[in-house]
N, C-alpha and C positions, 0 to 999 in steps of 0.2 A: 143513289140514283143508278138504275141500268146502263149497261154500255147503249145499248140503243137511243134511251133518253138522252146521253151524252150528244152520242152522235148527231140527235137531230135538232138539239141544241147548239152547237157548234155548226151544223149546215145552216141553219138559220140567222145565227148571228153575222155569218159570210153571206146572208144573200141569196144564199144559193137552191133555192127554191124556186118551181113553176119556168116559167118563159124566162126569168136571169138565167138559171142555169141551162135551159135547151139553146139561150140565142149561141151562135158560133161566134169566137174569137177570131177566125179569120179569117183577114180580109174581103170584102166582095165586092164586085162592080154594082152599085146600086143605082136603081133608075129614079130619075128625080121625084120631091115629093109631091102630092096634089097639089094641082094650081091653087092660091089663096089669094084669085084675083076677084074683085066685088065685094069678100067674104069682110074685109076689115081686119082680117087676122095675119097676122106675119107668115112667111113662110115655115113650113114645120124644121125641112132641113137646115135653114137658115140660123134657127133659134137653137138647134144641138151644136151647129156649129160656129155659133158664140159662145155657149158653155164653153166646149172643149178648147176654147181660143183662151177664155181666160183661165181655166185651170192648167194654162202652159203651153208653150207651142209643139206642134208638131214634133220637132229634133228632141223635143225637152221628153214630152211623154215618150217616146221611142228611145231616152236613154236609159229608161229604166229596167235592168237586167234582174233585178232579184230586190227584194223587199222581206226587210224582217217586223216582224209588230207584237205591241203588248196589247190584249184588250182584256176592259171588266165589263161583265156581262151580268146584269141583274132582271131579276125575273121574279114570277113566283116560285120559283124552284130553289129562291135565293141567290147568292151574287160566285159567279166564276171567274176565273180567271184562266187566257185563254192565252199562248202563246203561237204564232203563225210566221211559219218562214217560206217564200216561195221562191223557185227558180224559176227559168222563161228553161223548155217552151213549158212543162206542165208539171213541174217537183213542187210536190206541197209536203209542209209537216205542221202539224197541228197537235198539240198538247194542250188540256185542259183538268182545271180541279174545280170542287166547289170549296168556297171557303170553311177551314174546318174541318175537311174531310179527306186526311191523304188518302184513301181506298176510293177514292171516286177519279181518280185521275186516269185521264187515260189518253194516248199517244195514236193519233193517224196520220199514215203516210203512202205517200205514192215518190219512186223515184225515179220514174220513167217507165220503168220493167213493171217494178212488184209495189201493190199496194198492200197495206198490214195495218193492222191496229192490235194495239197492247193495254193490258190493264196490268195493274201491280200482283192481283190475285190468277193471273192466268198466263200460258203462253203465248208469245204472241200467235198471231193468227193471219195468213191471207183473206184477202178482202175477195171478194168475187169482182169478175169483169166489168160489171155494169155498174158499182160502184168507184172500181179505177179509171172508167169511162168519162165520170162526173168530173177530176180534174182536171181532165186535157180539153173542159170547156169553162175551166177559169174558177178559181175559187178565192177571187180575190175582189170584196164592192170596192175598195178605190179604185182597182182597175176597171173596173165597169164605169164607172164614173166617165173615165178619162178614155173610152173607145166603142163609147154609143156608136158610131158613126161604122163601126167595123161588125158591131154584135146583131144590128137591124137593118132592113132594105129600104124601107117605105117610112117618113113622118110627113104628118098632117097635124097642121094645129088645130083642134076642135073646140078650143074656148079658152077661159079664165077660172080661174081660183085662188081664193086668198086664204092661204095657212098660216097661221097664227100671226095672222098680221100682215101678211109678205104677198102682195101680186105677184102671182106667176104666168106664166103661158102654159097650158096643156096640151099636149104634143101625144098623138096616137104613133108608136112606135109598131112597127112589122116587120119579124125576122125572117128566113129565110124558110122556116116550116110554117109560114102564116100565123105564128103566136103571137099575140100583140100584150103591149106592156105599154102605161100611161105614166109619163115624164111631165114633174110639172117644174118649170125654170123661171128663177126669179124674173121679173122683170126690170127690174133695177143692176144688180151684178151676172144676172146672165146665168150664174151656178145652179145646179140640180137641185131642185128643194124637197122634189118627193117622186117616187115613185112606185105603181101599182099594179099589180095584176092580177086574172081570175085562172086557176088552175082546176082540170077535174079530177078527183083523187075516186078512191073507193068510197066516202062517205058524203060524196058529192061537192058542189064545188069551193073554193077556199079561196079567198080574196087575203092578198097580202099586200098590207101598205107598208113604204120604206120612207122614214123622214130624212133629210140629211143636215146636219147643224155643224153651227161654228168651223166655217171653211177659214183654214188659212195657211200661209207657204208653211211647206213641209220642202228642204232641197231644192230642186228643179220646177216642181209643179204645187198646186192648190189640193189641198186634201181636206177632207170633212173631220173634225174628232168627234162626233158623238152623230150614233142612229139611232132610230127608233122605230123596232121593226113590228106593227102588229097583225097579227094569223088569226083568224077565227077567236077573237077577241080577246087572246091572250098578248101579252106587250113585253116587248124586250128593251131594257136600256142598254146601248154598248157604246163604252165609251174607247178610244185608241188611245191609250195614255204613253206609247210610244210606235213612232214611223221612223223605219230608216232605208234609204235607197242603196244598191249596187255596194255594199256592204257585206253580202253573203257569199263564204267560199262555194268554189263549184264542186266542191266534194262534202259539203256540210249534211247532205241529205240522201241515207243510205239505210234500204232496208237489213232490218237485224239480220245479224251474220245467219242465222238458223234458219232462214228463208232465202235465202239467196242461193239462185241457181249454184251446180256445184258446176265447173270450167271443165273441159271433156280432157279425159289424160295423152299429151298430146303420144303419137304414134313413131317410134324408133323405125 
């Protein structure tokens, strides 16, 4: 498999595609959402902010300083496995192989400064900006999960749907560059059951849906262990077969010594 393949394999299984990865992480004054009086439908921001209520309170999601995770990831490309550690505000490292195949492994990272990625067969290499850009707008679905209310401006419930069984509310989500993203929440436990959106790429547009399954406590808050992400009709299983909170030292994530600036010699 290509390092490229890799890579968009690994963005993918984060989420991190279309309107997830443009909405902002931080904070904004949001104006309320359209009235949902007459309509017979709940309020839109009403229903995000019952999710986020039961996936932990406020204090609880805000204690979450760094997050380390195992996931397998299966596809047609066959099954990977992926490991992801993150700092706050935006240190990612990411490691992935397929099974079977120690040459296919390959290491990205951002540590505030310098983004890089490495494969076994090459040196590593700097990333370009607009790549290291991508982290500092979150490369982590549980965290999206758990901060709809920070990443978009505007909900509006616009109807019902039942996913495999599950009544949800459908909820038109708007960030702050006008992207919209459709959140469907159970109706019964209130948690994320799916969510979608339509992106324009160069080969025209690309609709990506996100399932969310088997929520349950992980630490402080409620986490999903298995997605199910599918792109232009391809389908990803990823399952998180380990979650752990505020666990990560704050020095764990450091681009390779051969890229990192050299320190100016200081002056006698």
């Amino acid at each position: 498999m290509s390092t490229r393949a890799s890579f968009a394999l690994v963005s993918l299984a984060l989420v991190c595609t279309g309107s997830l990865l443009a909405a902002s992480s931080t904070p904004s004054q949001s104006p309320p959402s359209s009235p949902a009086a007459n309509t017979g439908l709940p309020d839109g921001r009403g229903v995000v902010e019952r999710s986020l209520s039961v996936i932990g309170s406020k204090e609880a999601r805000d204690s979450i300083k760094s997050t380390a995770m195992k996931l397998t990831i299966k596809s047609l490309m066959g099954t990977s496995k992926v490991s992801l550690t993150l700092l706050e505000p935006n240190r990612v490292l990411m490691t992935q192989s397929v099974e079977g195949s120690a040459a296919s492994s390959v290491e990205i990272g951002f540590d505030g400064t310098t983004g890089w990625m490495s494969t076994p067969n090459a040196a590593p290499r700097v990333l370009t900006p607009e790549m290291c850009a991508q982290f500092s707008k979150g490369a982590d679905a549980q965290e999206l999960a758990r901060s709809l209310d920070t990443r978009f401006v505007t909900f509006t419930t616009i109807g019902a749907e039942t996913i495999d069984g599950i009544d949800t509310w459908k909820v038109k989500m708007v960030d702050s560059d006008d992207i919209a993203s459709t959140g469907a929440f159970a109706k019964a436990t209130g948690l994320l059951r799916a969510l979608e959106n339509t992106q324009k790429t160069p080969q025209g547009e690309m609709t990506s849906r996100t399932v969310f399954d088997r929520w349950e406590q992980v630490g402080p808050v409620q986490c999903f262990r298995v997605l199910t992400v599918t792109q232009s009709g391809a389908k990803q299983d990823i399952t998180f077969d380990e979650i752990a909170f505020n666990a990560v030292k704050d020095d764990a994530i450091r681009a390779p010594a051969s890229l990192r600036a050299t320190p100016p010699t200081p002056q006698r």
